[in-house]
C-alpha positions in Angstrom: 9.5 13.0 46.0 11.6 9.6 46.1 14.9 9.0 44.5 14.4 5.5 42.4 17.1 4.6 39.7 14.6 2.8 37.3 11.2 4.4 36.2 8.5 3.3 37.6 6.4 3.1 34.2 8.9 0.9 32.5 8.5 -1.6 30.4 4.8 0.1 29.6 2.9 1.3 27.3 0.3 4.3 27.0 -1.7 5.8 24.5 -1.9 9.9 24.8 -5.2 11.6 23.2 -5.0 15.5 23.3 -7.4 18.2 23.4 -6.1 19.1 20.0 -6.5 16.2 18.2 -3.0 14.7 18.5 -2.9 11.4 19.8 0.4 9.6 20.3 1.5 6.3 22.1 4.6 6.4 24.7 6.6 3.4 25.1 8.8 2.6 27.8 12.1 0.5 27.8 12.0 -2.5 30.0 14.7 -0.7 31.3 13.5 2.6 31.4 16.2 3.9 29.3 14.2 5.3 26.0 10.6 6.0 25.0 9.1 4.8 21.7 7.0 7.3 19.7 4.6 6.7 17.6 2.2 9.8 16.4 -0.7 8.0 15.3 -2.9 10.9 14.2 -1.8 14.7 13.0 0.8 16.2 10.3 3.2 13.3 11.8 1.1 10.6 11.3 2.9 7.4 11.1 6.1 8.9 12.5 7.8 6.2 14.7 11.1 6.7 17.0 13.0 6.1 19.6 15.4 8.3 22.0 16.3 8.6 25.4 14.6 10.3 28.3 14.7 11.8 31.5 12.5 11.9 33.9 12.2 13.4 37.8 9.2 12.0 40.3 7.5 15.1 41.2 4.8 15.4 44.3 1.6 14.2 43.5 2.0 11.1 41.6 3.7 13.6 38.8 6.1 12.7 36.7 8.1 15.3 34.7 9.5 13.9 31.3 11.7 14.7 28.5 13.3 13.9 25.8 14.5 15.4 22.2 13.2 13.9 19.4 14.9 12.4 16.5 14.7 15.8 14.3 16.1 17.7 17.3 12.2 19.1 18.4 12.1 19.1 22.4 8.9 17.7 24.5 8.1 18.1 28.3 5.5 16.2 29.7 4.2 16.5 33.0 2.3 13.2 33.3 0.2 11.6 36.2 -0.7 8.3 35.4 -3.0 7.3 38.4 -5.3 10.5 37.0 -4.8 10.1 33.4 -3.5 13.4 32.9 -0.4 14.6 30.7 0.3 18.2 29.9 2.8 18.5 27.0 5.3 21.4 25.9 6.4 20.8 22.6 9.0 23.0 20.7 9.5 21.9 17.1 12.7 22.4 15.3 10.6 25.2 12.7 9.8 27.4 16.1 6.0 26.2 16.6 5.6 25.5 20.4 2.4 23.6 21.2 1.2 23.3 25.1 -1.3 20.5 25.1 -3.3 18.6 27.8 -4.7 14.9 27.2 -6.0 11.9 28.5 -4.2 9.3 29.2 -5.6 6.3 28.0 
């Protein structure tokens, strides 16, 4: 694991399709301060936002994200974008949690 002050993925953009159906794209800030959402399939279709996030560099090429979205509902991703993978661990504000694994595209 290596300490870095800016995210490595910053300033990029990726497009998540899950096993479920949901498909999302993840924006970074040039200056890796927030993500941009945008759901562009499921009961949030359309949905746009943006918030800050965290993020830790995990072993692997891993990267653990988070970030609380604008009606307070909490996401986790574990995302390794060399292998395309993200594993998501969504809590919604109504109590439905969601874990989901897509490909990054």
């Amino acid at each position: 694991m290596t300490e870095q002050t800016t995210f490595p993925h910053a300033g990029k953009k990726y497009t998540i399709r899950f096993e479920n159906g949901l498909e999302v794209t993840n924006a970074y800030s040039a200056d890796g301060q927030t993500i941009s959402v945008e759901f562009l399939s499921g009961d949030l279709l359309g949905t746009q936002m943006t918030v800050p996030f965290r993020w830790t560099e995990l072993a692997g090429g891993n990267f653990l994200l988070s970030w609380q979205e604008d009606d307070k509902s909490t996401v986790v991703h574990c995302d390794n974008f060399e292998q395309k993978i993200s594993r998501a661990f969504y809590t919604m504000m109504s109590g439905d949690f969601y874990v989901m694994t897509g490909e990054i595209l």
